[in-house]
Legacy VTK file of the C-alpha trace (Angstrom):
# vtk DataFile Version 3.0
C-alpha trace
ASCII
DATASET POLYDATA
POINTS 89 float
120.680 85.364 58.233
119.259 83.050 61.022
122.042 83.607 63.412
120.495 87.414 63.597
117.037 85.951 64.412
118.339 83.870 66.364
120.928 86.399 68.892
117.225 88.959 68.910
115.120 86.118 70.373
117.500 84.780 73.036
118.724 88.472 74.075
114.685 89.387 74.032
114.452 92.127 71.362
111.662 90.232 69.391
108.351 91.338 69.846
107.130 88.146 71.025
109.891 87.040 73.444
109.662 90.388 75.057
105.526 89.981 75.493
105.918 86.577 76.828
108.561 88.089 79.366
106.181 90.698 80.242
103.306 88.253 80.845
105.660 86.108 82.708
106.669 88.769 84.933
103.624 89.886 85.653
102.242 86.486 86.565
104.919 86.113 89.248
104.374 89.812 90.378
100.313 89.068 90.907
101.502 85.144 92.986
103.518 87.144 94.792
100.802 89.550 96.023
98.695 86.936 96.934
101.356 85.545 98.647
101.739 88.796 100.817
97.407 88.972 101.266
97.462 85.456 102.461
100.905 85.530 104.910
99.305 89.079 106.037
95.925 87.118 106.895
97.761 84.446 108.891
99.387 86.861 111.249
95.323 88.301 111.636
94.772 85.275 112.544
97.514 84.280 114.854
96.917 87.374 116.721
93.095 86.497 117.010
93.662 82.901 118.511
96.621 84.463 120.995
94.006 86.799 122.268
95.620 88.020 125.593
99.014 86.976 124.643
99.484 88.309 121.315
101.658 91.607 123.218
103.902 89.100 124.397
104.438 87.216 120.915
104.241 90.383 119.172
107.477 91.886 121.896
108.575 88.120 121.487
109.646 88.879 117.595
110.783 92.639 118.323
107.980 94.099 116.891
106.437 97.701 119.135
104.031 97.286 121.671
102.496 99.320 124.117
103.700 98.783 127.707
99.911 99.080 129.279
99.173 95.878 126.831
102.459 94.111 127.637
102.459 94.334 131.699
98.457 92.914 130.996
99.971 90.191 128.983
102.813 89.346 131.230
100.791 89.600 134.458
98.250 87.259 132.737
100.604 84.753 131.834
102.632 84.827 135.485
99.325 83.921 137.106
98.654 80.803 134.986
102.130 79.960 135.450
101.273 80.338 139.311
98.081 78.660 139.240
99.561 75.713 137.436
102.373 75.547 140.072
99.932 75.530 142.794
97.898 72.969 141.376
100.793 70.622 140.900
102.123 71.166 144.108
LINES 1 90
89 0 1 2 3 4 5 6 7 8 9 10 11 12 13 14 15 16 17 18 19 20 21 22 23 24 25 26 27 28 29 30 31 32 33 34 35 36 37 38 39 40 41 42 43 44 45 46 47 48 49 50 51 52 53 54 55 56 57 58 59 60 61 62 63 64 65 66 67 68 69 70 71 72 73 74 75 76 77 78 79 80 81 82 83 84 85 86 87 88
């Protein structure tokens, strides 16, 4: 007579087990979406502090990117490179 009660709760056909399995699963399922809002708000971010660079990260990782922002990017970044050899030379 237990063993029956016993095979339902652990293979989840109670009422209760499959509740708490619900509520447990959707827990995880609303962490994860935070999760997502807050990784989503760090690359906002990232992209914000790069400023002029961010095409060249962005090309950098193999995401798309417009060529008029990239040849800006890269022509920004050659001429610091140049200024700082020119400095230390």
């Amino acid at each position: 007579m237990y063993s029956k009660q016993n095979v339902d709760f652990f293979c989840g056909s109670t009422p209760s087990s499959r509740k708490a399995t619900t509520g447990l699963l959707s827990i995880i399922a609303y962490v994860i979406h935070l999760f997502n809002i807050q990784v989503e708000g760090l690359y906002e971010l990232e992209e914000a502090h790069l400023g002029e660079f961010a095409p060249l990260i962005r090309a950098a990782r193999g995401e798309p990117v417009r060529l008029p922002e990239l040849k800006k990017a890269a022509i920004k970044a050659t001429e610091l490179i140049l200024e700082e050899l020119n400095v230390g030379a």
